[in-house]
N, C-alpha and C positions, 0 to 999 in steps of 0.2 A: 447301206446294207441293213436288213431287217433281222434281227435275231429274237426267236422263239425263246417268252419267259420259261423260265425253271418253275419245277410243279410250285416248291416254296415260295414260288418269286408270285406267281397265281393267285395263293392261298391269303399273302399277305396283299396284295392287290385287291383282292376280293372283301379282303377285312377290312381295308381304310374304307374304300363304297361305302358297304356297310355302315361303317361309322360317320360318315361324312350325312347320308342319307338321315343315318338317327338324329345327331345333330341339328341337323335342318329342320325337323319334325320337331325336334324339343324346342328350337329357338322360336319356332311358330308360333306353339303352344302356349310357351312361356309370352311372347306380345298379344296374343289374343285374351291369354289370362289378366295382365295388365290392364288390358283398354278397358275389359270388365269390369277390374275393381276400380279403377279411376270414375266408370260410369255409376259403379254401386257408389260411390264414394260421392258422387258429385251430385248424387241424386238427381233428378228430373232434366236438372240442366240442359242437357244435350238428348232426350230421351228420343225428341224426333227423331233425331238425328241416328241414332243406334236403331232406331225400329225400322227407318227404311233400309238401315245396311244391311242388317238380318234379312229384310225382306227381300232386298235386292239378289243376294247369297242364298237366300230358298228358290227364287224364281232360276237363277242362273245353274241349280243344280238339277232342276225339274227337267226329264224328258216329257216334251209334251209331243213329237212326233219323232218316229226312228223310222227309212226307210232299209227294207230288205228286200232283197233279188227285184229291183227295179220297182216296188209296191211302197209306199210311203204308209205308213202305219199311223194312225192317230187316237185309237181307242185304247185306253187305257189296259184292258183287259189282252189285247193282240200284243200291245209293244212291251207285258210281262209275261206273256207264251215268247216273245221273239228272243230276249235278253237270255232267258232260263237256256233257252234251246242253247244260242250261241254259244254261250260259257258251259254248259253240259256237256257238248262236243269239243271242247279244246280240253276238257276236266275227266274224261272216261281214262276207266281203268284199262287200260290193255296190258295183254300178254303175249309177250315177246321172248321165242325162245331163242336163247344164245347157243352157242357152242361150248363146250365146255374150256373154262379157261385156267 
């Protein structure tokens, strides 16, 4: 049998996520800030080594082509009209009238 949480039961459910998520994002932080200063620390040592990860981590963040409605996109100037559009239309303000409650 499936039983429906209690709003509280929700609210508190909703807050661990949250926390769990935050968590996650500090623990990150926190080993990216390390590997850092061990890099500042160790100077040059490893320096190749850090410039290709960075690099490697810019390239994998790059759009270099998005397709949309079956058109594959590749100029830089179309695939930041396409992105803006997309996100615009899921971000508009609408008004929605209720009934009175």
């Amino acid at each position: 049998e499936e039983e429906d949480l209690s709003e509280a039961e929700l609210v508190e459910l909703h807050g661990v996520i949250a926390d769990i998520h935050s968590l996650s994002r500090m623990n990150a932080n926190i080993c990216w800030q390390q590997s850092r200063s061990l890099w500042i620390k160790e100077r040059d040592a490893n320096s190749k080594y850090f410039h290709s990860v960075l690099a490697s981590r810019q390239r994998g963040n790059a759009i270099s082509s998005i397709q949309v409605d079956d058109v594959n996109l590749e100029v830089v100037s179309l695939i930041r009209q396409a992105v803006v559009s997309h996100f615009a239309s899921h971000f508009k303000a609408t008004n929605v009238e209720r009934p009175g409650v």
